[in-house]
C-alpha positions, -999 to 999 in steps of 0.1 A, spaced: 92 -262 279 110 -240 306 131 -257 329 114 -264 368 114 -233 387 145 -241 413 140 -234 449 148 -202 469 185 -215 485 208 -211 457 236 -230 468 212 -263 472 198 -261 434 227 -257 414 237 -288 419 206 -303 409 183 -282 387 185 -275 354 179 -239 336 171 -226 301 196 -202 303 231 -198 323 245 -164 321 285 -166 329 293 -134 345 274 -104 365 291 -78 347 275 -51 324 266 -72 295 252 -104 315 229 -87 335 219 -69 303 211 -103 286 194 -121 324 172 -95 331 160 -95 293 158 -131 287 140 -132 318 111 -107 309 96 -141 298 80 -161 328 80 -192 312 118 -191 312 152 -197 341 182 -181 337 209 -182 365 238 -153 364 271 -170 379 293 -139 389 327 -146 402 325 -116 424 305 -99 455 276 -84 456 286 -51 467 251 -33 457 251 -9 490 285 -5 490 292 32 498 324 29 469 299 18 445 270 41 448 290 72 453 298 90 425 330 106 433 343 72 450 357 52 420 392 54 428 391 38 459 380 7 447 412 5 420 434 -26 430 412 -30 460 405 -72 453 374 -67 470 361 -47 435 387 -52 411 403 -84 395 432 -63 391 448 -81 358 483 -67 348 501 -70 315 534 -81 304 564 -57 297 555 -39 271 583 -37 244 573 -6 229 567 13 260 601 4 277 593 -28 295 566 -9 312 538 -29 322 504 -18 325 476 -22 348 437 -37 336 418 -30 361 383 -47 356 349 -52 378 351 -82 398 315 -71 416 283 -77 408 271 -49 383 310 -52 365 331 -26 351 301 -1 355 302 1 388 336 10 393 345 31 363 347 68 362 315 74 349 312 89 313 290 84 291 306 84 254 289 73 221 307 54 193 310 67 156 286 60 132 313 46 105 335 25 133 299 4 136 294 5 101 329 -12 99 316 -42 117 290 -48 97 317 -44 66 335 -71 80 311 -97 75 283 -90 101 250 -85 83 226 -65 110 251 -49 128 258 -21 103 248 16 124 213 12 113 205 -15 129 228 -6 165 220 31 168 183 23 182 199 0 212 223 33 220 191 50 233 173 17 247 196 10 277 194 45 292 174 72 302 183 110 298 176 139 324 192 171 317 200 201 343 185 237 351 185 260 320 213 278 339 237 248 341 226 239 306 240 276 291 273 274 313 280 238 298 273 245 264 240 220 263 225 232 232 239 203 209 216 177 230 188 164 203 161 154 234 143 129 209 174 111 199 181 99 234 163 72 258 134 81 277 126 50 294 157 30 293 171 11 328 201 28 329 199 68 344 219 94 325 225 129 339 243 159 344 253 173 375 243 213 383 274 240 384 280 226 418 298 194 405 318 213 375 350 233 376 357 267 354 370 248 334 337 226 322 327 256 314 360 269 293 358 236 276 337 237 244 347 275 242 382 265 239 377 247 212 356 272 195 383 296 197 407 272 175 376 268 153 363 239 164 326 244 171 309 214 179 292 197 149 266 179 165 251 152 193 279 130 195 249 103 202 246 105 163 275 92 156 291 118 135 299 147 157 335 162 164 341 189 189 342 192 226 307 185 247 300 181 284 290 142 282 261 129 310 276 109 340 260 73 350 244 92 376 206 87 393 188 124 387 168 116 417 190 96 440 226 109 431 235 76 432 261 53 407 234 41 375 250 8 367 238 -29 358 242 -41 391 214 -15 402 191 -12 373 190 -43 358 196 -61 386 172 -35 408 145 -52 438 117 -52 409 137 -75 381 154 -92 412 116 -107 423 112 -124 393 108 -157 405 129 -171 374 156 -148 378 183 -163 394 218 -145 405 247 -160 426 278 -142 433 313 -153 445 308 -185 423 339 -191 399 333 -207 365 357 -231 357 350 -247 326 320 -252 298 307 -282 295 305 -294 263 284 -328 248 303 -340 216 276 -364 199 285 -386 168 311 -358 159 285 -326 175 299 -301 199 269 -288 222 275 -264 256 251 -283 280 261 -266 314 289 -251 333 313 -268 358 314 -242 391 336 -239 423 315 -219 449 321 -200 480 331 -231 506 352 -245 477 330 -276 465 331 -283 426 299 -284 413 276 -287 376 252 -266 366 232 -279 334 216 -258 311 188 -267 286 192 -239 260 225 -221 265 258 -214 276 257 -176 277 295 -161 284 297 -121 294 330 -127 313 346 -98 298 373 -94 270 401 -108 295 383 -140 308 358 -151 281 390 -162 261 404 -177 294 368 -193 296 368 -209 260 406 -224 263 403 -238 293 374 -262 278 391 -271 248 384 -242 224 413 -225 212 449 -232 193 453 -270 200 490 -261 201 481 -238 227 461 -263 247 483 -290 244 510 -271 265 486 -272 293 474 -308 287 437 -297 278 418 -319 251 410 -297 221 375 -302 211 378 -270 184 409 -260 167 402 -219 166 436 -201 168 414 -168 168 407 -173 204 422 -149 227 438 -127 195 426 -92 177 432 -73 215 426 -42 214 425 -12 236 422 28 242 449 40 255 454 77 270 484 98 278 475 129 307 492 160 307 485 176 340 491 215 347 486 234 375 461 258 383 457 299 392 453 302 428 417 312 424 404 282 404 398 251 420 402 214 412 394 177 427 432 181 442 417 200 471 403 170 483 430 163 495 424 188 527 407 164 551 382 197 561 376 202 522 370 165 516 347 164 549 326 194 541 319 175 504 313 147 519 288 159 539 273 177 513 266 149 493 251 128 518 226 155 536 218 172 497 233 146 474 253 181 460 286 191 457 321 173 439 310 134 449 276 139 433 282 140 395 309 129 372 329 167 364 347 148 332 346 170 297 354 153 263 355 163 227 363 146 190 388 158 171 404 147 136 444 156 131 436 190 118 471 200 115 481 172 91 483 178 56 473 159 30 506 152 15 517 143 53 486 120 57 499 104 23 531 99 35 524 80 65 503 59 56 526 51 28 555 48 51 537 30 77 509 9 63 520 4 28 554 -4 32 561 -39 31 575 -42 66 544 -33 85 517 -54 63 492 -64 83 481 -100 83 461 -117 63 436 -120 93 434 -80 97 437 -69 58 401 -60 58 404 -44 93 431 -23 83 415 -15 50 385 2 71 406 21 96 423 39 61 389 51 53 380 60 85 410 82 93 411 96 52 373 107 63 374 145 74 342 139 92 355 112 113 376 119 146 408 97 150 416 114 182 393 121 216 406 149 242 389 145 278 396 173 306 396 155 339 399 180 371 422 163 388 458 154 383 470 115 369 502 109 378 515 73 353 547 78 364 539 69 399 519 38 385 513 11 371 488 7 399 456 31 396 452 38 429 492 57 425 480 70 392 451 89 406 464 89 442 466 127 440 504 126 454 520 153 439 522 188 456 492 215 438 465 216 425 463 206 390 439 199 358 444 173 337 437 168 297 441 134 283 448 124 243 436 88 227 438 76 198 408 64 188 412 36 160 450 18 171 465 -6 146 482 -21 172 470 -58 179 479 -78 211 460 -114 226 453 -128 262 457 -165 265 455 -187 296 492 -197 309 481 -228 328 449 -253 332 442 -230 365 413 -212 362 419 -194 396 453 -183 376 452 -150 358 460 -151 318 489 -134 301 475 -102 288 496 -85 262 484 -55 242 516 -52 227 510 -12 225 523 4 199 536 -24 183 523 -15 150 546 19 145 517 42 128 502 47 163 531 59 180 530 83 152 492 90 152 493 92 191 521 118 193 504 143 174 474 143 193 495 145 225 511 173 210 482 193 201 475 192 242 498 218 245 478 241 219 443 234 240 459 245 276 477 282 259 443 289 239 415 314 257 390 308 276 408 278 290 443 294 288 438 318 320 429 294 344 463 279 348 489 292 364 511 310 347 548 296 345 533 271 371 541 236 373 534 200 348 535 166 360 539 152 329 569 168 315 598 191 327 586 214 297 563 224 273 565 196 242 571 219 214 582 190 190 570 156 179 605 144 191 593 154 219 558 144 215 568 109 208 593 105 240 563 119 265 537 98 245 555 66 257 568 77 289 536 85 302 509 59 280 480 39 300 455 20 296 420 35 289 405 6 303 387 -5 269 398 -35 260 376 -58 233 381 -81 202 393 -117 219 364 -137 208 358 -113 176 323 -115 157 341 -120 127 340 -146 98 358 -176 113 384 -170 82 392 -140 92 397 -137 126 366 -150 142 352 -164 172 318 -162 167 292 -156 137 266 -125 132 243 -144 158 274 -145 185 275 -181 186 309 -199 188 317 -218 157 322 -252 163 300 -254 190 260 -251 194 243 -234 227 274 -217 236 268 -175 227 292 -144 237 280 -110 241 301 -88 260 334 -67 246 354 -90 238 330 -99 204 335 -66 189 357 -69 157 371 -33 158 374 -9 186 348 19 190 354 55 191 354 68 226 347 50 260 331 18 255 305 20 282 276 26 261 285 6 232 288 -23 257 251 -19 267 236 -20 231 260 -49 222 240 -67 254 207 -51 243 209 -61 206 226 -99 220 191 -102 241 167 -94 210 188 -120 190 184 -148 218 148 -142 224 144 -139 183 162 -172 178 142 -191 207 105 -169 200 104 -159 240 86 -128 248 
């Protein structure tokens, strides 16, 4: 039986009414699984987001805007790592949404799909029904596409959209922008790539594709308006529901968990709201965390699941023994090249100009047109093509064979996946992405120096990633504190093959920026902000590929969906072992990274986690 419908003044029922579900965290993934759950009437579910609702929020529903909400603590919880010993001591920013709608509505805006075999890799690890099968169809549920005039659609190169094999009637609105949002060098893009061969090979929503596309922006057709979870599953129609329930700036200390004749069970959360009074809030089904990769291990350790040697630093009882907790971290990260431009092309450096910036402005908000209305960012798939197969053979031998880089036990079927993935020609262990603006990591860590525009010129930027990284790092809590922010450590390249993988794609940026169309469009002998010359060797490769490394911002695997043996956190069904009515469905579940930005594989982890709960509980 569903629990009473509360009354309408939030902060006077949580301390006394029970739900059926409590959703930890307002964030992409837990407003996925709310508004869901709560397509049943006969059902309550609270969200409990630690941040602000920020819906109307000019920074949020702008487009173009996302960068000036980086290390702003009114958007952004603004995690940090260590020093990272293989990037010189370097540390490296996380920036993360602390908002209501989460890392969607903040991020840049692209839209990337994952690879058909880097899902089929989870289910290879010990997850029956999450093989690409059974995922692709929640890739098209969460969104609907709208595509551009025919005119725009020739200049980008739109032909490789397959219309049936994307959403139609999904929450989440995907578009492109018309010419007036794109650059020249949109346009060059995919005909760059063409030129070296490269013709696209597909919709990269297919999962198998390699080549460079124009990818949609989260972007309302209609409105011009930031498409995010905050606004579309979280819009005035699912917010009416009278057993939908959504408080902000509430911080989630602990779980609360039942242990009965030897039985754990999650049975509420314990909560510090706005004026600083410690509450319960019980829940009669579930516990459901979508904290995020960084604090849904935080969550679990702080009430007593994790390494008991762990928690007993910090003087927490341990109530399940799972080392797992808070390990398997992994992340994209990107390294930018940035040249400048001919004097007749333009860039998103002109925004600088306080007329230029005005006259866009105004643009956008009398026609919803111009630079602030879309998201101008290009990307492509590519595999190492200038790697032989003898080299490919060698270093793997030398640095995944050899006895001094074995993985460990815990990540021997991991690695064994990655070899096949990066041995397939059809798979891409590299993404390119042309951004029009210049990034600028030496004047970091902090994003809002990155992509402060602060250099002199106008510039273009392309960006390498290495798509499947060996390289494993954890997160952990470094005091009982929950107001305290955990030790996050990627430990970047610590694994030596992707230093070695990486360089190679960084060098082939040089090869994209001299080759026709895309060539003409910089300046020639005109200025880089990434290095004093062009990188002409993998010595070379190698030194830039460190210097200038960041975080892509895709961080996942801390509470991995794994066999508990192995690595994991929680089972098939995303329940935590060792403990019943306690679930996890955001990134930090996902055994191995995906290919490509994580935003859409984030919503169909959320959709698929919502079909599971309702399947497991019968609700509508």
């Amino acid at each position: 039986m569903a629990a009473t419908t509360p009354t309408p003044d939030p902060m006077g029922f949580l301390a006394s009414e029970r739900f059926d579900f409590i959703v930890v965290g307002g964030g992409t993934s837990g407003l996925v699984v709310a508004s869901r759950l709560s397509e049943d009437p006969n059902v309550n579910v609270l969200v409990l987001e630690a941040g602000p609702d920020r819906l109307d929020d000019p920074r949020i529903t702008t487009p173009g805007f996302a960068p000036q909400t980086y290390n702003n603590p009114d958007f952004d919880w603004r995690f940090m790592s260590t020093p990272q010993e293989h990037l010189d001591g370097r540390q490296i920013a996380q920036p993360k949404g602390r908002i209501l709608g989460g890392s969607t509505a903040i991020n840049l805006g692209m839209l990337i799909y994952p690879s058909k075999s880097g899902i089929n890799a989870w289910e290879q690890l010990g997850n029956p029904g999450w093989g690409w099968d059974s995922f692709a169809p929640y890739l098209k549920k969460f969104h609907t596409l709208t595509m551009p005039s025919a005119k725009t659609q020739e200049e980008l190169a739109l032909g490789y959209v397959k219309r049936n094999d994307h959403g139609t009637d999904g929450p989440v609105q995907l578009s492109f922008g018309e010419m007036d949002v794109y650059t020249s060098f949109n346009s060059a893009w995919p005909r760059t790539f063409a030129t070296l061969g490269h013709d696209l090979t597909g919709d990269p929503i297919s999962g198998v594709a390699n080549g460079a596309f124009q990818n949609p922006g989260v972007v309302d057709p209609v409105s011009k308006k930031r498409s995010h979870a905050g606004s579309t599953y979280y819009n005035p129609e699912v917010g009416s529901r009278p057993n939908f329930f959504v408080v902000t700036e509430v911080l989630v200390e602990k779980i609360l968990i039942q242990n009965i004749n030897g039985a754990l069970s999650a049975t509420g959360v314990q909560i510090t709201t706005k004026d600083g009074s410690r509450r319960k809030v019980l829940a009669t089904r579930e516990v459901v965390i979508a904290a995020g990769t960084i604090k849904a291990p935080q969550l679990l350790e702080l009430s007593g699941i994790g390494s008991k040697a762990l928690l007993s630093q910090y003087g927490i009882e341990t109530l399940v023994d799972n080392p797992n907790v808070g390990e398997n971290f992994q992340d994209h990260g990107y390294v930018p090249f940035s040249w400048e431009i001919a004097d007749d092309q333009l860039s998103g450096d002109c925004l600088r100009n306080p007329d230029i910036a005005a006259a866009a402005l105004g643009a956008y908000m009398q026609a919803g047109a111009g630079p602030f209305s879309g998201v101008p960012i290009a990307s492509s798939f590519m595999p190492l093509t200038d790697l032989s197969d003898a080299d490919r053979t060698e270093l793997l031998a030398k640095y995944l064979d050899a006895s001094d880089y074995k993985s460990v036990p815990s990540q021997e079927q991991q690695f064994g996946l990655l070899r096949d993935i990066f041995n397939d020609p059809n798979d891409a262990s590299g993404q390119y992405t042309m951004a029009p603006f210049q990034i600028v990591p030496r004047d970091g860590p902090y994003l809002d120096k990155i992509y402060g525009m602060g250099k002199e010129g106008n510039y273009i930027s392309i960006v390498s990633v290495l798509n499947h990284p060996f390289s494993r790092g954890h997160c952990h809590i470094r005091s009982a504190d929950p107001t305290e922010h955990p030790i996050v450590d990627p430990k970047y390249f610590s694994h030596p093959l992707d230093l070695e993988l990486h360089a190679r794609h960084t060098q082939y940026l040089e090869t994209l920026a001299a080759t026709e169309p895309m060539a003409s469009l910089f300046k020639k002998d005109g200025r880089r902000i990434h290095f004093h010359k062009k990188v002409e060797t993998l010595d070379e490769a190698r030194q830039v590929t460190k210097e200038t490394f960041i975080s892509h911002y895709h961080v996942v695997g801390t509470c991995a969906m794994l066999p508990e043996k192995i690595g994991g956190v929680v089972n098939e069904r995303l329940q935590v072992y060792g403990v019943s009515k306690l679930r996890i469905v955001d990134a930090s579940v996902m055994p191995l990274i995906p290919r490509g930005n994580i935003q859409a594989t984030v919503y169909a982890v959320a959709e698929k986690a919502a079909d599971i709960i309702k399947e497991d509980y019968a609700l509508a």
